[in-house]
C-alpha positions as CSV (number, residue, x, y, z in Angstrom):
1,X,12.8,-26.4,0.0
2,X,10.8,-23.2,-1.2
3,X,12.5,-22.8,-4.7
4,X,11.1,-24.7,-8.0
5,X,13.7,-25.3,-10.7
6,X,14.4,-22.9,-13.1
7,X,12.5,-23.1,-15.7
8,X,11.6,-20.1,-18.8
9,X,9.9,-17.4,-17.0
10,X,7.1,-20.0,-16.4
11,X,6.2,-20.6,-19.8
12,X,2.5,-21.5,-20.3
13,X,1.2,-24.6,-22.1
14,X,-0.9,-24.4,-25.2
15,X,-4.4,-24.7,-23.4
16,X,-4.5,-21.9,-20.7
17,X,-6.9,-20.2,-18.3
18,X,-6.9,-16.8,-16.8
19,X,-5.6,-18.2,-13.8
20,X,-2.2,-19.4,-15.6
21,X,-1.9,-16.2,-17.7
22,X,-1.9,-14.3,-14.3
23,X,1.0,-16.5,-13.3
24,X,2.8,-16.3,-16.2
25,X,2.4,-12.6,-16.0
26,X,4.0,-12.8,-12.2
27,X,7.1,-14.7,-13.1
28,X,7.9,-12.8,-16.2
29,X,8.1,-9.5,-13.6
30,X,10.4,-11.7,-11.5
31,X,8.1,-13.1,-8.9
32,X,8.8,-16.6,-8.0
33,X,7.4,-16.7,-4.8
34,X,3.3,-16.1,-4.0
35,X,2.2,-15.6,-0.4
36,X,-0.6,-16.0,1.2
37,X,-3.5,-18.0,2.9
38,X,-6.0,-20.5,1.2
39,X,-9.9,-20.1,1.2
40,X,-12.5,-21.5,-0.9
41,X,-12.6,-19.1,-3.0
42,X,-9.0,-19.3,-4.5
43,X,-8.4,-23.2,-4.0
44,X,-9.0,-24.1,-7.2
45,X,-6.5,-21.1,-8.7
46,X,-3.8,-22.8,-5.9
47,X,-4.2,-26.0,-7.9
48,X,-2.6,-23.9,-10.7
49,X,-0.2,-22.2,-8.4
50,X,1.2,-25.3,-7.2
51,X,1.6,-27.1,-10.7
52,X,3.1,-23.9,-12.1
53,X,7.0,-24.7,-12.8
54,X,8.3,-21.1,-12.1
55,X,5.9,-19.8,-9.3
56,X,5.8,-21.7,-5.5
57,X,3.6,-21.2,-3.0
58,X,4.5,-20.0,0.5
59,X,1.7,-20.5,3.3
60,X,1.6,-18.1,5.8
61,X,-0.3,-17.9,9.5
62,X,-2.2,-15.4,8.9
63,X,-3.3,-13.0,5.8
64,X,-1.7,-9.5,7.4
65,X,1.3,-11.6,7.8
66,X,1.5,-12.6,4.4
67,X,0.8,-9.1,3.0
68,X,4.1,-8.2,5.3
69,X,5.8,-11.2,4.1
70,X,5.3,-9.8,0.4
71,X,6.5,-6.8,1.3
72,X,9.6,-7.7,2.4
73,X,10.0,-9.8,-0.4
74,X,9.5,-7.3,-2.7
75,X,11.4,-4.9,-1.4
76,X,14.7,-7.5,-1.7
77,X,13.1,-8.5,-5.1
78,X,11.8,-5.6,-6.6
79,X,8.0,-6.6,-6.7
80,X,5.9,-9.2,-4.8
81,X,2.2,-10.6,-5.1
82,X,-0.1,-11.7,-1.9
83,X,-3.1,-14.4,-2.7
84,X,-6.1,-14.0,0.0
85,X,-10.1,-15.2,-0.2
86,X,-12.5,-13.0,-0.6
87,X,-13.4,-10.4,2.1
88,X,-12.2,-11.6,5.5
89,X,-9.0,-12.7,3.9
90,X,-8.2,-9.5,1.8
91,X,-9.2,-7.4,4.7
92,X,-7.0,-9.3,6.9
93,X,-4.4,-8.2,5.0
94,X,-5.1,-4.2,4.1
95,X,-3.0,-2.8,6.8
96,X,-0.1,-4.4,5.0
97,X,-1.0,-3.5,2.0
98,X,-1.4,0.0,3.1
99,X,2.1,0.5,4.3
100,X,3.5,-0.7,1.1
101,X,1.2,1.6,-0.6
102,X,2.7,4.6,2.0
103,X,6.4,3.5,1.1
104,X,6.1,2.7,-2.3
105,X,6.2,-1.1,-2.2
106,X,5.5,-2.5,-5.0
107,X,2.8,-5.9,-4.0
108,X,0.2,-7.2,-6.3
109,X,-2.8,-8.6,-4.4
110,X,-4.8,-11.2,-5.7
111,X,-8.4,-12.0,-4.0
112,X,-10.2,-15.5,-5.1
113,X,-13.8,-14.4,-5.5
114,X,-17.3,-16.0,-5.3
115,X,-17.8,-17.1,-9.1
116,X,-19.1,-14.2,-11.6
117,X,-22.1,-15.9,-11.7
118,X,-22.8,-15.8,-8.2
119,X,-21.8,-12.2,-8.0
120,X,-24.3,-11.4,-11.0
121,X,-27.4,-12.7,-8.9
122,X,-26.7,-11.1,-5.7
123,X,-26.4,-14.2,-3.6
124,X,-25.9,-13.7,0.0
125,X,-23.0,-16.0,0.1
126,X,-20.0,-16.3,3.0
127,X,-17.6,-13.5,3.6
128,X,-19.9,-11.0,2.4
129,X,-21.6,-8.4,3.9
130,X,-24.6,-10.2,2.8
131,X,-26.3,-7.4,1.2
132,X,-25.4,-9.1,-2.6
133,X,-22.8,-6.0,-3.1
134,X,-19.6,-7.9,-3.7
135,X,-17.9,-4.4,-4.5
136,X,-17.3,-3.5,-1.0
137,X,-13.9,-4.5,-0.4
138,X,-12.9,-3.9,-3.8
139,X,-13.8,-0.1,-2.9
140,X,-12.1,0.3,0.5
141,X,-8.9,-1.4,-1.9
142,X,-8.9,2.0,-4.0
143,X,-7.3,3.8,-1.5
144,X,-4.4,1.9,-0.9
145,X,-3.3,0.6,-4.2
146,X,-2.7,2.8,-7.6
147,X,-4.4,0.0,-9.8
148,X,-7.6,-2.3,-9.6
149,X,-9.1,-4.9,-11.6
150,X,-12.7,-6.9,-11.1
151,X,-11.7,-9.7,-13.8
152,X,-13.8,-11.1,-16.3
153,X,-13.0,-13.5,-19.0
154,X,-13.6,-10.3,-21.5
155,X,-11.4,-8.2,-19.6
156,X,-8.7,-10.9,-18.1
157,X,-6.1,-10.2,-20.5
158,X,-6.0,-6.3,-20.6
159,X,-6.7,-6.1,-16.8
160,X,-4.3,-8.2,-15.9
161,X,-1.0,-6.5,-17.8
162,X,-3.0,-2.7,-16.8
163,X,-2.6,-3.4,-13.1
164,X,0.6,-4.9,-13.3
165,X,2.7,-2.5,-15.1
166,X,0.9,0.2,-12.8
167,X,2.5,-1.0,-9.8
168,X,5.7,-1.6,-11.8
169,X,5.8,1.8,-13.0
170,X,4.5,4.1,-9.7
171,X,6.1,1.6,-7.5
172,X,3.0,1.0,-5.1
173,X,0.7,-1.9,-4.6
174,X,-1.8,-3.3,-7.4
175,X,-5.2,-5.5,-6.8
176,X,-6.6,-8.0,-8.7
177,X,-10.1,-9.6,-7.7
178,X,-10.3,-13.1,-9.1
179,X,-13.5,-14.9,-9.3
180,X,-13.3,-18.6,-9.4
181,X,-15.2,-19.4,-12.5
182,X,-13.1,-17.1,-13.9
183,X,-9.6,-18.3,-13.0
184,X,-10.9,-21.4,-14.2
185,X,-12.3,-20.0,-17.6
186,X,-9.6,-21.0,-20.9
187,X,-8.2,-18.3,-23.0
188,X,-7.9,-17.9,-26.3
189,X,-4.4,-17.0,-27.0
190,X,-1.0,-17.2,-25.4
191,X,0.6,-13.4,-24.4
192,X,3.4,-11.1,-26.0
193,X,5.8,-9.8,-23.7
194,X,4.5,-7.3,-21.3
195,X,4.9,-4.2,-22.4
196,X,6.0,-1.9,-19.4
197,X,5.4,1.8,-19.2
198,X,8.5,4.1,-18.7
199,X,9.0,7.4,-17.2
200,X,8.5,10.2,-20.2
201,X,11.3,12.5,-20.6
202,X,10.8,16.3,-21.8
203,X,14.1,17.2,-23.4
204,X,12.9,20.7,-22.8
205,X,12.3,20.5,-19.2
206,X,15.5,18.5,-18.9
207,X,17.0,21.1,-20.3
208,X,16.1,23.8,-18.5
209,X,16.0,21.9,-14.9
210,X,20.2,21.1,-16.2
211,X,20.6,25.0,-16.5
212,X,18.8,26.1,-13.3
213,X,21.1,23.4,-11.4
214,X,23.9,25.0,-13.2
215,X,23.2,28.5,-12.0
216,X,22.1,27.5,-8.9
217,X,25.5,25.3,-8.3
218,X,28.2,28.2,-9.8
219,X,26.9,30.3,-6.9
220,X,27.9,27.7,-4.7
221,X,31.5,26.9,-2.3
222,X,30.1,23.4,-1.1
223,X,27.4,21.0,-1.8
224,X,26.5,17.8,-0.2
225,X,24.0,14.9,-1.0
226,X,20.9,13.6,0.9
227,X,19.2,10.8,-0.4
228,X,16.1,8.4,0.8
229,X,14.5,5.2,0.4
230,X,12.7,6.7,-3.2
231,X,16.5,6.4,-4.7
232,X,15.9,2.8,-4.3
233,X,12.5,1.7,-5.0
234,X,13.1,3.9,-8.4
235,X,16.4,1.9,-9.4
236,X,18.8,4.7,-9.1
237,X,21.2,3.8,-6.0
238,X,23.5,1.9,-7.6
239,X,24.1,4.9,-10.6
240,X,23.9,7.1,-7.1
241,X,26.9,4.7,-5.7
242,X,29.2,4.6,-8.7
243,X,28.7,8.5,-8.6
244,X,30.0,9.4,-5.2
245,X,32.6,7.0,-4.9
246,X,34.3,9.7,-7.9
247,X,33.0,12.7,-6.9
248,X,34.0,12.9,-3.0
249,X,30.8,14.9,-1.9
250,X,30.0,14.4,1.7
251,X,26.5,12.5,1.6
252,X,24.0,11.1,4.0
253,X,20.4,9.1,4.3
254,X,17.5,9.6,6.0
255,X,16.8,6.3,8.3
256,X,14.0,5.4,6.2
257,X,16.5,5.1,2.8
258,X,19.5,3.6,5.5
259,X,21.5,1.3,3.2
260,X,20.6,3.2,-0.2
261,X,24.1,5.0,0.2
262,X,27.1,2.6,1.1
263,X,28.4,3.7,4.5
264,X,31.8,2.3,4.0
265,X,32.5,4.9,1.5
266,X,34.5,7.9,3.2
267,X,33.0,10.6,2.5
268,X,29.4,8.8,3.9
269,X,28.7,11.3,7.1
270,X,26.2,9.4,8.7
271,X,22.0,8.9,9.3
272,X,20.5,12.4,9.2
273,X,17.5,13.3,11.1
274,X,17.1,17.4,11.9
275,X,17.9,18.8,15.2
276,X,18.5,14.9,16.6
277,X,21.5,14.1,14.1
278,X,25.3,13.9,15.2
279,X,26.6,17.8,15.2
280,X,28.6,16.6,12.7
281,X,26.4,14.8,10.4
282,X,23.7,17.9,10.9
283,X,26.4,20.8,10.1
284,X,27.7,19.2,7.7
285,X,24.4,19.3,5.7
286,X,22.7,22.2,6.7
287,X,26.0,23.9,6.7
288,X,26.2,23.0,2.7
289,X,25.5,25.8,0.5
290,X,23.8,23.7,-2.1
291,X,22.2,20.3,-0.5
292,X,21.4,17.7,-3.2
293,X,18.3,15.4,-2.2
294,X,17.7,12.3,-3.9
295,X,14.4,10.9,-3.5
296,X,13.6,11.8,0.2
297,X,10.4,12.4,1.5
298,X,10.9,14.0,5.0
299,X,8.1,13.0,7.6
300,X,7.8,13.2,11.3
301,X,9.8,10.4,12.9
302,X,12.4,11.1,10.2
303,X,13.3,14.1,11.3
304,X,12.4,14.6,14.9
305,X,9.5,16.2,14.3
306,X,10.2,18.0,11.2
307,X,13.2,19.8,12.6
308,X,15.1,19.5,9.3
309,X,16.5,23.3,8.2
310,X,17.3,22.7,4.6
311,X,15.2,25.5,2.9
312,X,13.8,24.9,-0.8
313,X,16.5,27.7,-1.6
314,X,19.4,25.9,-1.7
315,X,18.1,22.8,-2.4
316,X,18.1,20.9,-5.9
317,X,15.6,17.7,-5.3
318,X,15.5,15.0,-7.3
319,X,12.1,13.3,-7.3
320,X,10.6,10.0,-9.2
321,X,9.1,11.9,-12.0
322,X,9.7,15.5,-11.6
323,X,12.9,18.0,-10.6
324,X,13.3,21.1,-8.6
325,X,15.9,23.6,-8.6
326,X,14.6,25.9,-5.1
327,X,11.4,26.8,-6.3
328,X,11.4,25.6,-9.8
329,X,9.5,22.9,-10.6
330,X,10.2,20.6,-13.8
331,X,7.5,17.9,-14.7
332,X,8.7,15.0,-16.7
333,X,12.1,14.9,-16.1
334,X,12.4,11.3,-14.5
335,X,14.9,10.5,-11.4
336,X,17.5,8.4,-13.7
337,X,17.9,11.4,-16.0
338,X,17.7,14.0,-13.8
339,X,20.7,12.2,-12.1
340,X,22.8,11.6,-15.2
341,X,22.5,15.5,-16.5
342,X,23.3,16.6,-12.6
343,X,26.5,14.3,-12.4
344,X,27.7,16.6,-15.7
345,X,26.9,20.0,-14.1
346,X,28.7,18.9,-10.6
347,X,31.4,17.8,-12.6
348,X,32.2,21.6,-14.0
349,X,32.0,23.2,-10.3
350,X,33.4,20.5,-8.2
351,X,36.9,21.5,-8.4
352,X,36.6,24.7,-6.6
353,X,34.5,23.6,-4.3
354,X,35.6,22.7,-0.6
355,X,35.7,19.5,0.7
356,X,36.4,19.2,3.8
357,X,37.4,15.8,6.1
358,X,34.3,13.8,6.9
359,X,34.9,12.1,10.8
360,X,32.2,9.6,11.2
361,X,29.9,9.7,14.4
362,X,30.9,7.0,16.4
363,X,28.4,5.2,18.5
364,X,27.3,5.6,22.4
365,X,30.3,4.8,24.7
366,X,28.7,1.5,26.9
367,X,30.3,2.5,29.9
368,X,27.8,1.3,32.3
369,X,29.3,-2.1,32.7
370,X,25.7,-3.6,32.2
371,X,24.1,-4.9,29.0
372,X,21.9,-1.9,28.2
373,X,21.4,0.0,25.0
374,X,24.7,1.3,23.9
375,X,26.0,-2.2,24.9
376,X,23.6,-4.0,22.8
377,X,24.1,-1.6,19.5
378,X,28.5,-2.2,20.1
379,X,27.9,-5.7,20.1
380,X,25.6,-5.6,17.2
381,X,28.3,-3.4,15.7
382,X,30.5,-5.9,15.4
383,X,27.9,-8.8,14.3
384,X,26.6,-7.2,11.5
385,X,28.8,-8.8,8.6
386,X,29.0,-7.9,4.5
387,X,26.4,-8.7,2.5
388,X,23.6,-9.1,5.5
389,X,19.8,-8.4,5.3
390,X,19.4,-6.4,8.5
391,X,15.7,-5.9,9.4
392,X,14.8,-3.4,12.1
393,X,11.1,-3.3,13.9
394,X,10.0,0.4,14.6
395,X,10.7,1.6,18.4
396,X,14.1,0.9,19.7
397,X,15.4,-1.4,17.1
398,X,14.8,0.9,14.1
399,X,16.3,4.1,16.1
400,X,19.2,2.6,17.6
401,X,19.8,0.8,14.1
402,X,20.3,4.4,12.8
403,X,23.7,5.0,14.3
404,X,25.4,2.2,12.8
405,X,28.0,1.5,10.5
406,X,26.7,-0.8,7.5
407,X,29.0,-3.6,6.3
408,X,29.6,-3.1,1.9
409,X,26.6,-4.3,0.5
410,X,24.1,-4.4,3.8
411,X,20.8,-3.9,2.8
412,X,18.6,-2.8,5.9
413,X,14.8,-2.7,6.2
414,X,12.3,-0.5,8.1
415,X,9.1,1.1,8.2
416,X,9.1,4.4,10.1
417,X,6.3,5.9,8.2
418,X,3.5,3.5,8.5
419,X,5.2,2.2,11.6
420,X,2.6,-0.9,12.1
421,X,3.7,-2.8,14.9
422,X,5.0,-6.4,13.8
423,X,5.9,-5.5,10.8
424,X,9.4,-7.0,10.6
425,X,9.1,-10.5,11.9
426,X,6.8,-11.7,8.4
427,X,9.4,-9.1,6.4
428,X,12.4,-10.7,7.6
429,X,10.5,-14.1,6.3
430,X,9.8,-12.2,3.1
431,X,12.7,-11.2,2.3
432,X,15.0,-14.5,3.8
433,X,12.8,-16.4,1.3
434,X,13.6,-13.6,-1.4
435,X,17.3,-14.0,-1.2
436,X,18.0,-17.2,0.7
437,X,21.6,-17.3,0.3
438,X,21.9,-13.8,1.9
439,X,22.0,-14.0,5.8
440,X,19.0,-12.0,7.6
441,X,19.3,-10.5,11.0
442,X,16.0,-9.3,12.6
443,X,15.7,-6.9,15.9
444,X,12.2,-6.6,16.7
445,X,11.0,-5.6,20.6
446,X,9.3,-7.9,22.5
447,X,5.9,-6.2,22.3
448,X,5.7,-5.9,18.7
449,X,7.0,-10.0,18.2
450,X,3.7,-10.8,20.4
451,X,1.7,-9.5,17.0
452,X,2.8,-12.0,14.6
453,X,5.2,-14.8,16.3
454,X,3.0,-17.0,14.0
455,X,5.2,-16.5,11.3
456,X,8.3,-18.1,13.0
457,X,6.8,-21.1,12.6
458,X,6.6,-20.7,9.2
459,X,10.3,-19.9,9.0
460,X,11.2,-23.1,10.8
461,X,8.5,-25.3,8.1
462,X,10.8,-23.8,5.4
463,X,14.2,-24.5,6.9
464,X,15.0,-20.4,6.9
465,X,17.7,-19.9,8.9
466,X,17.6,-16.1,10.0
467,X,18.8,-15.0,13.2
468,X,16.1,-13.2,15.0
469,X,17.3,-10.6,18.2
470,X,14.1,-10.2,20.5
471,X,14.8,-7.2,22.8
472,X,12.8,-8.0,25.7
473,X,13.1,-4.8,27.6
474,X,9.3,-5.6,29.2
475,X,6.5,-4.1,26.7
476,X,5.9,-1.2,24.5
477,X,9.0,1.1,25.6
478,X,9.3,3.2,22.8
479,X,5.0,4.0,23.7
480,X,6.3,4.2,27.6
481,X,8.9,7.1,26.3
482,X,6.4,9.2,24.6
483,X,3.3,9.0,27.7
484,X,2.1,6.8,30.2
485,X,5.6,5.4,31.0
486,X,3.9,3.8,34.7
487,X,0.8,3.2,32.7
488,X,-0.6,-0.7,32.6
489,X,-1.4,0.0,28.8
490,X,2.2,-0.4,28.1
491,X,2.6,-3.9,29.6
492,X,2.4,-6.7,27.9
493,X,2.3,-10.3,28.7
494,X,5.3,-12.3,29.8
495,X,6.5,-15.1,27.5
496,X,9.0,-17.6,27.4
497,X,10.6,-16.8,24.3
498,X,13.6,-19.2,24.0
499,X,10.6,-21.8,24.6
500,X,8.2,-20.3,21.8
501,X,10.2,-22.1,18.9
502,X,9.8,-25.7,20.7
503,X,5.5,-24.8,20.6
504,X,6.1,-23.4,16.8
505,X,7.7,-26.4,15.8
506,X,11.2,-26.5,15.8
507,X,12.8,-30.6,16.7
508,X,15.8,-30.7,18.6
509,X,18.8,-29.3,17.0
510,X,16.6,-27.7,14.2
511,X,16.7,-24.1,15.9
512,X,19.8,-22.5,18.6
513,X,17.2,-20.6,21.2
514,X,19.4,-18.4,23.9
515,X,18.5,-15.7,26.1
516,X,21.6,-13.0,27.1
517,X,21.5,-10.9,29.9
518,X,24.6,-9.3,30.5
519,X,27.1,-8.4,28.0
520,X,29.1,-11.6,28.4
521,X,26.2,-13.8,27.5
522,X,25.3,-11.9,24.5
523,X,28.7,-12.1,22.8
524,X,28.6,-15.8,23.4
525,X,25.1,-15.8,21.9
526,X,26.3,-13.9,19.0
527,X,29.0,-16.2,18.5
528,X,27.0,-19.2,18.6
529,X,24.6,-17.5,16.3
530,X,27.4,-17.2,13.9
531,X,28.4,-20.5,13.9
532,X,25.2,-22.2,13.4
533,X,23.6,-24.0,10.6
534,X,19.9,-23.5,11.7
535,X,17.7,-20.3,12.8
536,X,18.9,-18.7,15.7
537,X,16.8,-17.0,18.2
538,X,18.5,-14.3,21.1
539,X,16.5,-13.0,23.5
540,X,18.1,-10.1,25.1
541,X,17.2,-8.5,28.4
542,X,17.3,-4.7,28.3
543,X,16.7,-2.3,31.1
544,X,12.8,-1.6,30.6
545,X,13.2,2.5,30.7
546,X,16.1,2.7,28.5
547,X,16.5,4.0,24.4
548,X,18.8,5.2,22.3
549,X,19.6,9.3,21.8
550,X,17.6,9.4,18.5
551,X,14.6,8.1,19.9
552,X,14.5,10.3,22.8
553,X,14.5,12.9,20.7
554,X,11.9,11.6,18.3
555,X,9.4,10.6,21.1
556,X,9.8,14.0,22.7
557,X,9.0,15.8,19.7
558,X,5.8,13.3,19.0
559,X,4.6,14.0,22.4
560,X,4.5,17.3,21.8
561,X,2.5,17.1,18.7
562,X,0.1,14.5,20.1
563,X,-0.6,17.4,22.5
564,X,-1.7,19.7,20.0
565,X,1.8,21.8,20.4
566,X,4.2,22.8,17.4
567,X,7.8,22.5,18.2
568,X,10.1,25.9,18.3
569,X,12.9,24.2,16.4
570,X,10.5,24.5,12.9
């Protein structure tokens, strides 16, 4: 099994090295899990890794699946840390580190280095560029991380907690560059407890953002709530939660923060996404005189190409470390108490305001009497339990996963902003390891599994026991909607996939492999998924052309851009 036993935060013996501190610093954040692949350059630090009592180490196929393996992780978890070589292994894994860097992932990367020593004489040694400038990769790093660190015994210490409580604090990924002789190198003295940086509070600005909201909000008959995935990664959905189960406002997400609002509350109107949301959902936000938005960042596929109308004027937006009332702007007034002053404000006005019934958007009527898309997202409907991880690949998965109903306490991951491809298969292993008594579904498209099936062998090594829905619907359909829909640059190959767990190395009876095409197959599928004890895989056959509403929508309006051409609707 994965998990160590518990032991005190990983406690460090009297004779340490910088390697050990580094891990002690890890599990005293809450990381027990470190991903990765080995190279020279960090086996001697994965000594330490695997003797460490608090901290186990999970291998992974490949380094850009173990930098989306971390971020799924962390994103169950709260923070996660990625261990690479030097150079081909760290730049492996930069794309993932970019998109937790673009969503506000919170992933500490670790890169075993050539020794200092060999660093200070400019060797041309393996996996550089050969030039003896070892700073390269640590340069391209800059732009996709907040912190960075080239460790030297002199510097270990300080470097170390710097980087760390950067990433803990801005929510984004960190990088440490490790050189062997380093790692290797004893320290002096054992650490105090990290100290972390908090958000500074002006009780000025707090004050004044709490009287602009109050003047903006007497002027208003109805208010509703918007929030986004920034709620989450900035620990305020569950004060968010406990706030509109009392106060009865009609609220929504954004698809990219789907599953930071509970949907099972009543007055939860649905995903919103501009002019390509439910009527309902859509009037009944831009129809609010006052819209409340709670960490939301709108971006393209978001919002059908930016065809949200909820004008600055009328909107009070809380963001991670600043407020705005409409055009006001208030610097230092942290989410968490922007929140806790608002709910006192709302509290004075919400009696007169109306409130009217909210009638949830029901899902697209399968009527066809084929297993297609609305089929497939009524069946998944009903699969989708309490309590489950639901992780949903961009392109037809993530789209149609916008119109559902989430079970209380459903967590659901995506990545609609920096969209890479193949993303959710190593996530899904991220975060299964991350919270291994939770159950994770995974809906990934046949062209993007094709990028990093690896990782399902990694699943089955462990025992993990997801249930993974490949939607085989014949190559990159969700590319095919927005151009080339005939075009041979949206095939793909053909693969067996109920096979492809056999050749990963699953033994018989270790993983339930089915295919469904038709509606009666995939309900049997589903309920032998249910019932097992092991990893299930369901391939389901979907019609090659067809995608849900929302993404129709979304691909029309990134076609359009893609052609130079701004949509009327802004």
């Amino acid at each position: 099994m994965l998990n160590k036993p518990e032991t005190a935060g990983g406690a460090m013996s009297e004779k340490v090295t910088v390697g050990d501190y580094l891990l002690a610093r890890l599990a005293e954040v809450g990381i027990q899990h470190l991903f990765g692949v080995p190279g020279d350059y960090n086996l001697k630090f994965l000594d330490h890794v695997i003797d460490h009592p608090g901290i186990t180490w999970v291998g992974c196929a490949n380094e850009l699946n173990a930098a989306y393996a971390a971020d799924g992780y962390a994103r169950c978890r709260g923070a996660g840390a990625l261990l690479t070589t030097f150079g081909v292994g760290e730049l492996s894994a930069i794309n993932g580190t970019a998109g937790s860097y673009a969503e506000y992932v919170p992933v500490i990367h670790v890169v075993g280095a050539p020794p200092l020593t060999s660093q200070q004489r400019g060797e041309w040694l393996h996996h550089s560029l050969g030039d003896g400038d070892f700073g390269h990769f640590a340069r391209m790093a800059e732009e996709v991380t907040v912190a960075q660190a080239r460790l030297t015994v002199d510097n270990a210490q300080a470097e170390i907690d710097r980087v760390i409580t950067s990433v803990l604090y801005e929510r984004r990924p960190g990088y440490l560059l490790l050189p062997s002789d380093v790692a290797a190198a004893p320290l002096a003295a054992l650490p105090l407890p990290l100290a972390r940086r908090q958000g500074e509070c002006s009780p000025e600005a707090l004050a004044a953002f709490t009287a602009a909201a109050d003047a903006l909000l007497s002027r208003a008959t109805s208010a509703a709530v918007l929030a986004d995935f920034l709620a989450d990664r900035f620990g305020v959905g569950d004060a968010l939660n406990r706030w509109l189960a009392t106060c009865g406002l009609p609220h929504s997400t954004l698809l990219l923060g789907k599953s930071v609002l509970d949907e099972q509350n009543p007055a939860f109107t649905g995903t919103y996404a501009g002019a390509a949301s439910d009527k309902q959902v859509r009037d009944t936000l831009e129809g609010a005189n006052v819209v409340i938005t709670v960490g939301v960042k709108f971006t393209d596929t978001i919002t059908a190409g930016f065809t949200q109308q909820l004008p600055p004027e009328k909107t009070l937006d809380l963001r991670p470390f600043q407020a705005r009332v409409g055009t006001q702007v208030f610097n230092q007034v942290p989410m968490a108490d922007a929140l806790a002053a608002l709910q006192q404000v709302v509290a004075q006005h919400l009696p007169r305001w109306h409130r009217g019934p909210v009638t949830r958007p029901a899902l697209p009527p399968s009527d066809s009497g084929r297993l297609d898309q609305p089929a497939f997202w009524q069946a998944m409907q009903a699969f989708l339990q309490p309590g489950d991880i639901l992780v949903a690949e961009q392109g037809t998965a993530c789209f149609g996963a916008a119109a559902l109903t989430l079970p209380a306490g459903c967590r659901m991951l995506v990545q609609p902003l920096w969209g890479s491809i193949g993303y959710t298969l190593p996530a899904a292993f991220g975060a299964q390891v991350a919270e291994p008594d939770r159950r994770v579904v995974l809906l990934i498209g046949d062209g993007s599994a094709q990028l990093t099936a690896q990782e399902l062998g990694s699943m089955i090594r462990d025992g993990l026991k997801p249930v993974i829905f490949i939607i085989n619907n014949q190559g990159y359909t969700v590319e095919r909607a927005i151009h080339g829909p005939r075009q041979r640059y949206n095939d793909i190959a053909p693969w067996n996939w109920t096979h492809l767990p056999q050749a990963l190395g699953s033994r018989d009876g270790q993983v339930v492999a089915l295919q469904a095409a038709d509606t009666a197959q995939l309900h049997d599928a589903m309920a032998q998924a249910a019932a097992a004890q092991h990893l299930a895989l369901i391939e389901v056959i979907l019609p090659k052309m067809d995608i849900p509403d929302l993404l129709q929508a979304v691909t029309q309006a990134l076609e359009q851009r893609n052609s130079g051409k701004t949509p009327a609707t802004e």
